[in-house]
Backbone bond lengths (Angstrom), bond angles and torsions (degrees), N, CA, C in turn:
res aa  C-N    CA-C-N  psi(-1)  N-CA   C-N-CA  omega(-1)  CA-C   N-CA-C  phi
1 X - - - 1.460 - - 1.533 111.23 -
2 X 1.506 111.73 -48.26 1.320 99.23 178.44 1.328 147.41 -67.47
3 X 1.995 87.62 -28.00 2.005 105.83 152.85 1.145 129.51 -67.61
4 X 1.535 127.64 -6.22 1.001 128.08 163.04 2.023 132.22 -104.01
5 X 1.616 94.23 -1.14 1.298 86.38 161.47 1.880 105.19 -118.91
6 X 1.306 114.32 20.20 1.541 116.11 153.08 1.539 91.90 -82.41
7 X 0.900 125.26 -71.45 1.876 122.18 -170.75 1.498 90.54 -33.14
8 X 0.996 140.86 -55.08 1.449 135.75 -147.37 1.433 108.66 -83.67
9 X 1.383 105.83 -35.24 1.653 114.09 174.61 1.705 106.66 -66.97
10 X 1.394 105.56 -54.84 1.899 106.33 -170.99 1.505 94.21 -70.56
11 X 1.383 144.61 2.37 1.368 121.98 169.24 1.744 110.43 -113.22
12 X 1.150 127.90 -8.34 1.680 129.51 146.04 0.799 131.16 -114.05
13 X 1.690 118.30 -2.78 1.728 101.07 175.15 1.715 112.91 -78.16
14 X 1.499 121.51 -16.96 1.663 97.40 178.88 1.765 99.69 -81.22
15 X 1.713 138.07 9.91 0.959 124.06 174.42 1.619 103.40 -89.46
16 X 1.509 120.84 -29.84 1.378 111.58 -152.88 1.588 106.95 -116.43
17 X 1.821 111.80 11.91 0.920 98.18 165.21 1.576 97.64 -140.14
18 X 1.347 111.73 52.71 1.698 103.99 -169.80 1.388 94.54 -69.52
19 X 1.606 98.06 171.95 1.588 114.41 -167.67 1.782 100.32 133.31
20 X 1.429 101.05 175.02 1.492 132.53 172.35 1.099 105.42 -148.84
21 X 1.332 134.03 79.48 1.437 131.37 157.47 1.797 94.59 -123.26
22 X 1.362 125.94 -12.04 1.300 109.00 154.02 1.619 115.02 -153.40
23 X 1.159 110.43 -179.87 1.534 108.54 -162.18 1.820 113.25 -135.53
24 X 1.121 114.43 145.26 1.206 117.30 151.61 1.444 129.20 -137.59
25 X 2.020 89.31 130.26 1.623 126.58 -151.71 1.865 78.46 -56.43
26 X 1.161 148.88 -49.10 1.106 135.22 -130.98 2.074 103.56 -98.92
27 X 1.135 123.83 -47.08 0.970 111.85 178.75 1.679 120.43 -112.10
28 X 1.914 104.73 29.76 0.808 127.76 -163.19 1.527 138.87 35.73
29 X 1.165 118.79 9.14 1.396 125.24 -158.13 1.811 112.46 -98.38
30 X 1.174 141.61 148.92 1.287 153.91 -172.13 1.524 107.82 -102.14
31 X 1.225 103.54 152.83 1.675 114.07 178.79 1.661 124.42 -157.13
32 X 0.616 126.79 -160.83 1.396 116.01 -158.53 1.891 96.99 -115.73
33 X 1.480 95.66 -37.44 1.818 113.98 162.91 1.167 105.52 -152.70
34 X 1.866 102.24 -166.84 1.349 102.99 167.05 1.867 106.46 -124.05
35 X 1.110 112.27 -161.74 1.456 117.90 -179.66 1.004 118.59 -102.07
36 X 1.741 140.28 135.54 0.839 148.99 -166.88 1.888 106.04 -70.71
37 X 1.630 105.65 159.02 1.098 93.27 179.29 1.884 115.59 -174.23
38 X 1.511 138.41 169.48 1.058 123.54 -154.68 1.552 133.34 100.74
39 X 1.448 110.20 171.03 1.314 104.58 -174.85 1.628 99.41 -94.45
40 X 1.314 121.83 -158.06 1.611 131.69 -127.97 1.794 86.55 -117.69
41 X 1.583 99.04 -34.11 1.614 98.60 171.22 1.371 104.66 -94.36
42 X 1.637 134.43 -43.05 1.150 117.66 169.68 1.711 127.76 -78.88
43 X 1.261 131.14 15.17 1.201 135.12 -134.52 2.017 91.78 -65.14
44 X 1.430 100.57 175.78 2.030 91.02 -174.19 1.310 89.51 -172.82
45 X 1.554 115.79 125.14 1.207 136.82 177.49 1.716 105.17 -78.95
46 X 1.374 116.20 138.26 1.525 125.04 135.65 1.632 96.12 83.70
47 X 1.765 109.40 42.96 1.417 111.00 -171.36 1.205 129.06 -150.00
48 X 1.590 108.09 19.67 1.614 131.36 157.02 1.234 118.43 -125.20
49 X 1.287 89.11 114.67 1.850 102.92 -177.43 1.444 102.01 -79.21
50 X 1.779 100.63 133.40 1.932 120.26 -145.61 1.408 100.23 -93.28
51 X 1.950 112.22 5.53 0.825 127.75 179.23 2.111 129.68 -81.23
52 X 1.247 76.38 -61.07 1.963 105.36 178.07 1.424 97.76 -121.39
53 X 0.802 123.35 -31.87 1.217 115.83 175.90 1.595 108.22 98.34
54 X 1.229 137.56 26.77 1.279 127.85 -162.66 1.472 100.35 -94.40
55 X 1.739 112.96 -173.91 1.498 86.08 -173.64 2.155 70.80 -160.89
56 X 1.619 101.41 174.71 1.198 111.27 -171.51 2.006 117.91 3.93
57 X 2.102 79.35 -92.86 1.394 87.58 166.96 1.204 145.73 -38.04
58 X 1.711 121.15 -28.37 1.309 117.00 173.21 1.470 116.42 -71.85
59 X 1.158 116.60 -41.60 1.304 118.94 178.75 1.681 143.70 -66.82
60 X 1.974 74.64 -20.39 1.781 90.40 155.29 1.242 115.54 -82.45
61 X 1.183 128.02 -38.52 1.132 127.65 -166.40 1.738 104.46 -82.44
62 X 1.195 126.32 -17.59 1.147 129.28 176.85 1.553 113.19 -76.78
63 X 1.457 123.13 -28.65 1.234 123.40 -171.78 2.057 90.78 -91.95
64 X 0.799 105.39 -60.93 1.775 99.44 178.73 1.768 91.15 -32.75
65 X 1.256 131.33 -66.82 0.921 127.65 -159.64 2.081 120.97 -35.64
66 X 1.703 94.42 -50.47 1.563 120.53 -134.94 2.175 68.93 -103.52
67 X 0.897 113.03 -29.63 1.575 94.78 -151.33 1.866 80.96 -118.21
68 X 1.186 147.42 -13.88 1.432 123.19 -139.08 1.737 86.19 -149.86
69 X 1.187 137.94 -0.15 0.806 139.71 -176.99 1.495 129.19 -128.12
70 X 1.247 135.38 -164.15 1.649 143.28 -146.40 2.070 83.11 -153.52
71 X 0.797 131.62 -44.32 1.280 140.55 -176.59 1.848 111.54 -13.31
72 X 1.421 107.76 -62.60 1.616 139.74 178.73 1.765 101.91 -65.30
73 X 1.182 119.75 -45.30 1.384 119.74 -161.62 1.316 111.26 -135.30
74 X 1.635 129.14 26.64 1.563 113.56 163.29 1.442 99.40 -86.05
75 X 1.014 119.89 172.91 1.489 141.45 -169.54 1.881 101.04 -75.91
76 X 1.123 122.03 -28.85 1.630 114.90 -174.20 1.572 100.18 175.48
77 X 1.326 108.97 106.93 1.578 108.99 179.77 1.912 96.77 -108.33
78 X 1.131 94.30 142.64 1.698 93.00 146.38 1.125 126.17 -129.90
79 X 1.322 108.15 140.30 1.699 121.77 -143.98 1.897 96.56 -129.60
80 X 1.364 103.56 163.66 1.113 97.00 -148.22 2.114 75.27 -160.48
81 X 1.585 101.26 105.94 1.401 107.91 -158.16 1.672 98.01 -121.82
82 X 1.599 123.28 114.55 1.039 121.35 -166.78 1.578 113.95 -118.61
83 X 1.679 130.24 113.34 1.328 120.80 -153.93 1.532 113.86 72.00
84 X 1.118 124.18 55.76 1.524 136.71 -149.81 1.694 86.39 -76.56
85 X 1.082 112.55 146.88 1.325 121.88 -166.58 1.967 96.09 -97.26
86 X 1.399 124.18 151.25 1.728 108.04 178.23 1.275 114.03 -86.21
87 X 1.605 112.95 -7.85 1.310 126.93 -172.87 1.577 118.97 -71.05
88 X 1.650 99.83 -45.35 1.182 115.56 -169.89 1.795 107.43 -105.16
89 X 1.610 114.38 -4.29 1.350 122.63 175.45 1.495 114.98 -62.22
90 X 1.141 155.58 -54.96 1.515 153.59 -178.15 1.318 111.67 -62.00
91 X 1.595 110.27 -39.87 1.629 109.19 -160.02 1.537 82.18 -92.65
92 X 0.994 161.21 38.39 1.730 156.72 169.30 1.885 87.59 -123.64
93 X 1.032 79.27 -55.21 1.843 81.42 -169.68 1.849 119.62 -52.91
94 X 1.421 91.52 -26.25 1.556 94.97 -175.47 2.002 103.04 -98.33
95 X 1.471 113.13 10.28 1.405 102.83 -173.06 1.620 90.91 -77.14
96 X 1.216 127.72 135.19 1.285 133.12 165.23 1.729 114.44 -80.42
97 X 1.040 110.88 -1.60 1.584 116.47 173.49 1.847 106.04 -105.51
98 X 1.235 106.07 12.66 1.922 88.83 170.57 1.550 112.57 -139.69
99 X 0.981 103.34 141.39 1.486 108.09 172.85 1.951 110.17 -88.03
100 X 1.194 90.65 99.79 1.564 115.58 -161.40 1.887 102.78 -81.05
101 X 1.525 115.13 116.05 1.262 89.94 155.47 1.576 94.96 -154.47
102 X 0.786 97.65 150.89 1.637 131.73 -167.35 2.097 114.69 -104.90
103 X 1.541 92.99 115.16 1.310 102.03 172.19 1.502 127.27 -113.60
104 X 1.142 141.83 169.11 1.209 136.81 -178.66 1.672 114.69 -152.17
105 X 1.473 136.37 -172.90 1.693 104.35 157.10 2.249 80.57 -108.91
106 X 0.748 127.78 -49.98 1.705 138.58 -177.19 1.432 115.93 -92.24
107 X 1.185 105.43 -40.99 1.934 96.98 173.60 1.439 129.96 -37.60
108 X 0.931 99.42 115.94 1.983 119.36 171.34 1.143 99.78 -61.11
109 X 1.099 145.59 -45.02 1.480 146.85 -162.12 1.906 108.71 -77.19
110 X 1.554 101.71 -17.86 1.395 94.52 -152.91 1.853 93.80 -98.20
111 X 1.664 119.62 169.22 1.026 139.10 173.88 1.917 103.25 -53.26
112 X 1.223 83.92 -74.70 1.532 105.55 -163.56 1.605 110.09 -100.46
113 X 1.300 114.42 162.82 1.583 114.41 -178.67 1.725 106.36 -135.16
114 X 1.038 123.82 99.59 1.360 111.63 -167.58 2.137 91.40 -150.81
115 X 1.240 109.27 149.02 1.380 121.54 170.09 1.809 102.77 -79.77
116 X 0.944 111.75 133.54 1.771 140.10 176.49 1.212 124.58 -66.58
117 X 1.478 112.30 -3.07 1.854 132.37 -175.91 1.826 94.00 -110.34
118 X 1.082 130.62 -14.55 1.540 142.15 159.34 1.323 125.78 -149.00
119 X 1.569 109.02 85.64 1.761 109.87 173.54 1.081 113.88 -79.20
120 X 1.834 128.32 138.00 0.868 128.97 -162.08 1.601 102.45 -112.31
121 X 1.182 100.75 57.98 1.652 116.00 166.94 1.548 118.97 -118.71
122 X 0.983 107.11 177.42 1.949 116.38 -177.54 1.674 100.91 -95.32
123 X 1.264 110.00 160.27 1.262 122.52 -167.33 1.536 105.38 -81.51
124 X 1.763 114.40 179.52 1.301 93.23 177.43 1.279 136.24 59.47
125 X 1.037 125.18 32.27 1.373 119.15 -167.77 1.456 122.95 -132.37
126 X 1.253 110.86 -15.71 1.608 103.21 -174.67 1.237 108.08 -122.71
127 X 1.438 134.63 151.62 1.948 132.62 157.29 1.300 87.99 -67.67
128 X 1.098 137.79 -76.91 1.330 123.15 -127.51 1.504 96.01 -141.29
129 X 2.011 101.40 143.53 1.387 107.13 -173.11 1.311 95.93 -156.11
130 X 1.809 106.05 121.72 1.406 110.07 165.31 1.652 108.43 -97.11
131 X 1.375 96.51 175.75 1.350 114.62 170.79 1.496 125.77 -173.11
132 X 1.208 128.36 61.81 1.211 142.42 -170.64 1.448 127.19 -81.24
133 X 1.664 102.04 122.88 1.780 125.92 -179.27 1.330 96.03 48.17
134 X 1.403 115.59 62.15 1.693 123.44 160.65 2.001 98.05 -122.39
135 X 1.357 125.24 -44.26 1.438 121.33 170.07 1.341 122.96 -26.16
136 X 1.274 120.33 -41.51 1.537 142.46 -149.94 2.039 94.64 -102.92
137 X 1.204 100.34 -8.62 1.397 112.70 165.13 1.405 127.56 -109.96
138 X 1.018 130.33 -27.67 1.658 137.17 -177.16 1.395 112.19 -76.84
139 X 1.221 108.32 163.48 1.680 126.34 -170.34 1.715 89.81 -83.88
140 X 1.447 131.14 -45.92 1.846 117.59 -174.83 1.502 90.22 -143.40
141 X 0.856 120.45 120.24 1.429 160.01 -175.21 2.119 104.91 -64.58
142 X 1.434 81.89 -42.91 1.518 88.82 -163.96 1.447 100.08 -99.73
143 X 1.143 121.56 -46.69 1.441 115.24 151.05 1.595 132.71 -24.35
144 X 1.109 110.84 -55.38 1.583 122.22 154.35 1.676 105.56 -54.86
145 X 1.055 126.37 -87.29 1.316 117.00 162.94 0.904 159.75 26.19
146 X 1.438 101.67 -62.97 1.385 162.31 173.12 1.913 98.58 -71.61
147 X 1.627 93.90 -66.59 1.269 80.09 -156.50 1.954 107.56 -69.88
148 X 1.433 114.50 -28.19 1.158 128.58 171.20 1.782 106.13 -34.45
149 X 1.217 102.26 -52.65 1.795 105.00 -169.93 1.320 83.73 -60.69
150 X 1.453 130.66 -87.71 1.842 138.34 -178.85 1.497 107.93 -6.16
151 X 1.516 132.13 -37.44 1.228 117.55 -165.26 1.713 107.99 -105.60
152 X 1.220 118.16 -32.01 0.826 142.31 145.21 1.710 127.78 -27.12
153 X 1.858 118.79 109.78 1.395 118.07 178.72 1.027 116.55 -78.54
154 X 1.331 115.10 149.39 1.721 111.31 176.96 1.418 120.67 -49.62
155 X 0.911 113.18 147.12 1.463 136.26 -168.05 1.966 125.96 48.18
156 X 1.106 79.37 32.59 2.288 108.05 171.37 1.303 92.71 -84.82
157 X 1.556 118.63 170.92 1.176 127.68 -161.34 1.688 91.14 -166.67
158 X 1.495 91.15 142.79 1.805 93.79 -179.93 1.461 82.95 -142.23
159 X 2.036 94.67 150.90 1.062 133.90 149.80 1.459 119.44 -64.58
160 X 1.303 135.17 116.01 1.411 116.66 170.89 1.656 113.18 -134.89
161 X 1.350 119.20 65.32 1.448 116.16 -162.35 1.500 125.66 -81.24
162 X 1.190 127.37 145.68 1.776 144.28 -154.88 1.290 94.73 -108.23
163 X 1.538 108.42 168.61 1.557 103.12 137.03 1.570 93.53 -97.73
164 X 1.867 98.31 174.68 1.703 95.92 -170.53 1.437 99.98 -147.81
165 X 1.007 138.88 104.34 1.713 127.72 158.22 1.517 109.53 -45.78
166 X 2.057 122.02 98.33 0.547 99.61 127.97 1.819 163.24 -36.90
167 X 1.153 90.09 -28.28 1.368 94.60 172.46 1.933 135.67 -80.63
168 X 1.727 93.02 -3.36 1.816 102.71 172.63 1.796 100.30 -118.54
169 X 1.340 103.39 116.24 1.452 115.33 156.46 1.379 113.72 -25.49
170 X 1.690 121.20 -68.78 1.656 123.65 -158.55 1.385 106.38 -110.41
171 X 1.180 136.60 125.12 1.563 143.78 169.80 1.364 103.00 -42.07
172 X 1.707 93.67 128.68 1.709 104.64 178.39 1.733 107.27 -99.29
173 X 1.458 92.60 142.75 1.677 105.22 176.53 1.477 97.02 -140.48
174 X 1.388 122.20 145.26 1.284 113.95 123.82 1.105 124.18 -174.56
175 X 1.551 119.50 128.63 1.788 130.83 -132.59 1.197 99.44 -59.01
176 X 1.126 117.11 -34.93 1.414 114.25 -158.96 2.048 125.69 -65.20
177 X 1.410 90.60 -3.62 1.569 112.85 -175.36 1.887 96.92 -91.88
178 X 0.852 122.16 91.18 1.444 128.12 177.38 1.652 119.04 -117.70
179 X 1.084 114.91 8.00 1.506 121.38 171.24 1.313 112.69 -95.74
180 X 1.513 109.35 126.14 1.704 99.94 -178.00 1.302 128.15 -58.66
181 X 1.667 110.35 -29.72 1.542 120.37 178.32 1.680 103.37 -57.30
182 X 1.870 117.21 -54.27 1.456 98.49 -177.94 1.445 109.96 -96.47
183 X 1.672 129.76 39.17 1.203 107.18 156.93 1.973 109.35 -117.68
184 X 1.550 87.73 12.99 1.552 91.20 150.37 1.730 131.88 -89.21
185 X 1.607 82.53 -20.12 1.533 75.98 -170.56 1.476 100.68 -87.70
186 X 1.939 129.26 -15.85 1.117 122.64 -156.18 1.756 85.64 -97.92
187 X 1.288 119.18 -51.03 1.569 123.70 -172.45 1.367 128.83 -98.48
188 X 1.545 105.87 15.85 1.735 121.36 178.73 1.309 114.17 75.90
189 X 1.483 126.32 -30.80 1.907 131.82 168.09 0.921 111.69 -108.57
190 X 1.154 136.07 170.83 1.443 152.70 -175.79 1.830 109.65 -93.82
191 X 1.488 104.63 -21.78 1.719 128.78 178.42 1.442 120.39 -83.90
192 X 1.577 111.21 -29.28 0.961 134.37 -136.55 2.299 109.42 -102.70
193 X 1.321 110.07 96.00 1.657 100.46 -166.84 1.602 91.49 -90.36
194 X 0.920 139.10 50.49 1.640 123.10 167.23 1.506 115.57 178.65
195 X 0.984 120.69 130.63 1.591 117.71 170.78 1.387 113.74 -125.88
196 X 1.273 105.23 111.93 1.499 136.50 168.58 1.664 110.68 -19.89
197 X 0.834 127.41 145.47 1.542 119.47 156.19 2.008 106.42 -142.12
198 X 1.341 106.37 -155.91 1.525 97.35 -164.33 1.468 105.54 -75.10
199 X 1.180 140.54 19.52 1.393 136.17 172.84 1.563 106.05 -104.26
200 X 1.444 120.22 9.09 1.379 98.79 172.78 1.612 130.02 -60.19
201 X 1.367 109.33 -26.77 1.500 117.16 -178.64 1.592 90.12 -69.62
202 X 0.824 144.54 -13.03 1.910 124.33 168.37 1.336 103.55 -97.71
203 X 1.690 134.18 -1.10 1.113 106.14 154.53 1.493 111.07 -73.74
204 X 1.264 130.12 -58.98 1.498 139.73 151.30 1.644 95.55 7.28
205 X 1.373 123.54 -82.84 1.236 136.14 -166.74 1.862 103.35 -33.54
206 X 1.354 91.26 -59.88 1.404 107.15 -156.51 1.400 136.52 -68.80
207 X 2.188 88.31 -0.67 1.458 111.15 163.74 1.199 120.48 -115.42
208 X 1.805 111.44 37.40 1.469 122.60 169.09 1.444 91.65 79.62
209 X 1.129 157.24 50.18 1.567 163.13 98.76 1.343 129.46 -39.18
210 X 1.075 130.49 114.95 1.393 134.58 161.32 1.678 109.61 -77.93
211 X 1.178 119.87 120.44 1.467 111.74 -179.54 1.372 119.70 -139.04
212 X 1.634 104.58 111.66 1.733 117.40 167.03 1.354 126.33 -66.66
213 X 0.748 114.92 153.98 1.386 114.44 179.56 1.727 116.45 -105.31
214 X 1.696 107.02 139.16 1.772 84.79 178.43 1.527 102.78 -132.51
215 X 0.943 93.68 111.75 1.740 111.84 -164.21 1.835 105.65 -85.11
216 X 1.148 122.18 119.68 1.741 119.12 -152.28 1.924 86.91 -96.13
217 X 1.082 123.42 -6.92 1.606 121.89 173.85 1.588 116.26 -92.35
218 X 1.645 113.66 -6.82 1.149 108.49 134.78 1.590 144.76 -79.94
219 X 1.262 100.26 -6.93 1.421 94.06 -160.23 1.839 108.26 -121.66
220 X 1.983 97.68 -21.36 1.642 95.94 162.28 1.609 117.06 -123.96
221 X 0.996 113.36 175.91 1.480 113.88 166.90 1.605 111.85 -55.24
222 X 1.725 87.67 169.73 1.821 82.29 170.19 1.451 116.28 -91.33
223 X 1.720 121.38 -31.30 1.260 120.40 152.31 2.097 118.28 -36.53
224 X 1.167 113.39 -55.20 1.079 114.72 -174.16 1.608 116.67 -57.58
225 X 1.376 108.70 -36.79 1.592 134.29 -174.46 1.728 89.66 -74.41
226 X 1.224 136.28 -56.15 1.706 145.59 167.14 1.357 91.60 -31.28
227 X 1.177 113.72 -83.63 1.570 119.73 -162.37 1.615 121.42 -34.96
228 X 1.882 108.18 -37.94 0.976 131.96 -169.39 1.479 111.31 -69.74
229 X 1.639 111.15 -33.67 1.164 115.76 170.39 2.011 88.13 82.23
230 X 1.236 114.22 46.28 1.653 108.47 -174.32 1.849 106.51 -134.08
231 X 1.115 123.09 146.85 1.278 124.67 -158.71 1.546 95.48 -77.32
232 X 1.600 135.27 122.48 1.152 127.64 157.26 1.785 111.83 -47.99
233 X 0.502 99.09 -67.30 1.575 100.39 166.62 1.723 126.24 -33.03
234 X 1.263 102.67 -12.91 1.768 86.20 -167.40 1.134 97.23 -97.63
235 X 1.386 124.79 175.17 1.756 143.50 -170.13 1.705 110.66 -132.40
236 X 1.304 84.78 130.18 1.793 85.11 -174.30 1.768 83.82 -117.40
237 X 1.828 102.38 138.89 1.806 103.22 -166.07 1.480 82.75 -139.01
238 X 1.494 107.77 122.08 1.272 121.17 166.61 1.196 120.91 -104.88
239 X 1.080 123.35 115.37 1.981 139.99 -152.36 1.641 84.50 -101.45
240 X 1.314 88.92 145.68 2.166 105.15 -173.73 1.406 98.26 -147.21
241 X 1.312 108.70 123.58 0.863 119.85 160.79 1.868 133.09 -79.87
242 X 1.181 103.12 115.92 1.485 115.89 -162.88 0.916 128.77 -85.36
């Protein structure tokens, strides 16, 4: 179902939303907007491209990638892709410079099927490892974490992006909210036991991470950042292993 209404999107959305009033860096194409999208407490106008379908995060993380990174042009990375995104799944698969493998704990799409609180891989082993808006789901956060640094060679660096209330200092939890109706309204999904706030880069820290920060209002305009359809506000934190 879902490959067939991406087929359906990449063959009318540049008819039904032609235009350039915004863009997406990833499958390069222009539109007139984007598509609304989210839950009922998080809901967010003008922020799925009708194209690939990517949405905020991919596109930050896609430009760090293409402009801020070694990713495109080191000689042979191995990467180690967890919750593989469908957006960013083909064009990883066709880089002839990475040894691509893809995990999931249920995904059909993915290589491997294994839970993230025990990977059943050898240490040392990968440059590069994403894992995106899976933290904000797990029973220990740092535990996963944890094991990410463990598989991980010295000096690799992973993507691992949240959603995050800028607006709360300390990450909210608390177990006792187990109904999906109020752990949407307390954690934005109905899936979702925790919401991040601006201390996530010290959880990062706190599983032996070194973490930079890549702030996209340094590096484009704010028109350009508009176009992108990308939150001036959000933080892309790349954890390195040291």
């Amino acid at each position: 179902m879902l490959i067939r209404l991406s087929y359906i999107f990449k063959v009318f959305a540049p008819l039904l939303y032609k235009g350039d009033q915004v863009k997406c860096p990833v499958c390069e194409k222009s539109f007139s907007k984007f598509l609304s999208y989210g839950s009922n407490v998080a809901h967010r106008e003008n922020v799925l491209c009708p194209y690939d379908l990517t949405l905020e995060r991919h596109r930050l993380m896609w430009l760090y990638l293409t402009k801020e990174s070694n990713f495109f042009t080191a000689e042979k990375l191995s990467v180690l892709h967890i919750a593989p995104e469908q957006c960013f799944l083909h064009k990883f698969k066709k880089q002839k410079n990475l040894e691509y493998l893809t995990a999931d704990l249920m995904s059909p799409i993915a290589d491997m099927h294994f839970d993230v609180h025990d990977i059943p891989l050898e240490s040392n082993r990968f440059d590069v490892l994403f894992c995106n808006h899976v933290m904000e789901h797990v029973d220990d956060p740092i535990k996963c974490m944890k094991e990410f640094y463990r598989v991980m060679k010295p000096g690799a660096w992973a993507i691992m992006q949240v959603p995050q209330d800028m607006s709360r200092e300390l990450t909210y939890e608390d177990s006792s909210i187990t109904s999906p109706e109020q752990r949407e309204i307390h954690f934005w999904q109905y899936d979702h036991v925790r919401l991040f706030g601006r201390d996530y880069p010290q959880w990062l820290e706190k599983a032996g991470f070194q973490v930079d920060v890549f702030d996209i209002k340094q590096h484009y305009s704010s028109e350009q950042i508009a176009s992108f359809c990308i939150s001036q506000d959000e933080m892309l934190y790349i954890a390195r292993k040291v």
